[in-house]
N, C-alpha and C positions, 0 to 999 in steps of 0.2 A: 213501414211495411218491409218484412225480409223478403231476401230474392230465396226462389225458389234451389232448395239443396241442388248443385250439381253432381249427378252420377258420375260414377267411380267411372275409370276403362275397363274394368274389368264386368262389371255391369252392362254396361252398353258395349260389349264382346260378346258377354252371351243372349243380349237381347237379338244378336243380329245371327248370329251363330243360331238361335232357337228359329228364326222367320227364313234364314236359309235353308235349314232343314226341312221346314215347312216348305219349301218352293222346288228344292229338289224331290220333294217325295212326288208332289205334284206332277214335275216333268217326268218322272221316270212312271208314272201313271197313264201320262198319254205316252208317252213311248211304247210302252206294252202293249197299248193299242195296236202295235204295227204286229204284233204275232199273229193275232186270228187274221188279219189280213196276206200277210205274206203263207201262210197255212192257204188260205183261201184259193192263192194263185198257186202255189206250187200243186195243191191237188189238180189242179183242174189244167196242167204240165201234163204231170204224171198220170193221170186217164184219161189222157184224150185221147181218142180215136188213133189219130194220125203218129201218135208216139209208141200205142202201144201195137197195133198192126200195120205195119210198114207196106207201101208199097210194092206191087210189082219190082224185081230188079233194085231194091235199094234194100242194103246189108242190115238186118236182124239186131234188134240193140243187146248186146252183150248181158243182159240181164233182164230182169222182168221188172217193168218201171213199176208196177200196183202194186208189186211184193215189195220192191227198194222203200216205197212209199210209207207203205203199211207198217215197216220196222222205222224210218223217220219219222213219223207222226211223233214218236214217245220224244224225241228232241224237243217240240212245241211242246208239249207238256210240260218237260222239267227248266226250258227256260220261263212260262208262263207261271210256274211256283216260284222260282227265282225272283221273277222282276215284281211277285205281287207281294212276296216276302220283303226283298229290298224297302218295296212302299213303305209297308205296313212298320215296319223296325225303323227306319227312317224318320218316320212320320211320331213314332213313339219316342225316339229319342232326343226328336226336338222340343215335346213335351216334357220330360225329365231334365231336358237342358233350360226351357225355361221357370220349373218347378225347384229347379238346382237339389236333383235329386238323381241316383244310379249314376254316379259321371263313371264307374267302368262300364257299363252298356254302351252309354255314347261313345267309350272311347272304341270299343271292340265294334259298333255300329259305322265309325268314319274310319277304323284298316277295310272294313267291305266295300267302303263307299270309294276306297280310292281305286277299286277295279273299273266304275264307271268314269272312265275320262270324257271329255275333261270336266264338267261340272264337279260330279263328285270326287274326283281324285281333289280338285283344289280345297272343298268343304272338307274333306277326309285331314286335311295338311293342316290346316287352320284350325279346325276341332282339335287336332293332336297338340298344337301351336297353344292354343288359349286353357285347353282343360288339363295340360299339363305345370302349368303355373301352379308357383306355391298360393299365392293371393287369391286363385279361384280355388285353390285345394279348400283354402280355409273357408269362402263363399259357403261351397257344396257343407263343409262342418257345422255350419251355422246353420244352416237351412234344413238338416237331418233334425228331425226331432230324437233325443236319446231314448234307447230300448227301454 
């Protein structure tokens, strides 16, 4: 009875490199969570009662908190396209990394991923580390089926 082929390193790099990606998209899934929450509290700052009509004797806020508000709101917005894009391109390029297919996506997916420290800065370093190798260049050639 043969023993079972052992995988290359280069193989079981991007087997791990592909379930990493898979686990940061995840995190960075519940992360985003904290947007509508923090949206949540800072409205309810910036209209309340007590912030927006000051007291007798106590100095006038230098601005009108519902309007500062109303122009902050679009920040929630384009960090919550951010972080669901992040997912979303994250989450695809650890499918083409175990498909061993688009390695420039993954690669131009792990320079975004290293704005997220530290998980994704480390994934970002290691994706650049292992898909830059000539031996997985060749992997990705093999696995392209030709035009």
């Amino acid at each position: 009875m043969n023993p079972p082929p052992v995988p290359s390193p280069d193989t079981d790099h991007l087997r791990v490199l592909a379930i990493c990606h898979y686990i940061t998209a995840g995190l960075t899934l519940l992360m985003s969570a904290f947007i509508p929450l923090h949206y949540a509290i800072m409205k309810m700052v910036f209209t309340s009662p007590e912030i927006t009509n000051p007291k007798p004797g106590e100095p006038a806020m230098p601005f009108n908190p519902a309007e500062f508000f109303a122009i902050f709101q679009w920040f929630y917005v384009i960090a919550a396209v951010f972080m669901l894009s992040a997912v979303v391109s994250t989450a695809i390029s650890g499918r083409f990394i175990q498909r061993r297919v688009n390695r420039l996506f993954s690669l131009i997916v792990a320079g975004f991923l290293c704005m997220f420290f530290p998980f994704g800065t480390a994934l970002g370093v290691f994706t650049f580390i292992v898909l830059t190798r000539d031996s997985v260049r060749r992997l990705y050639l093999e696995a392209e089926p030709p035009p």
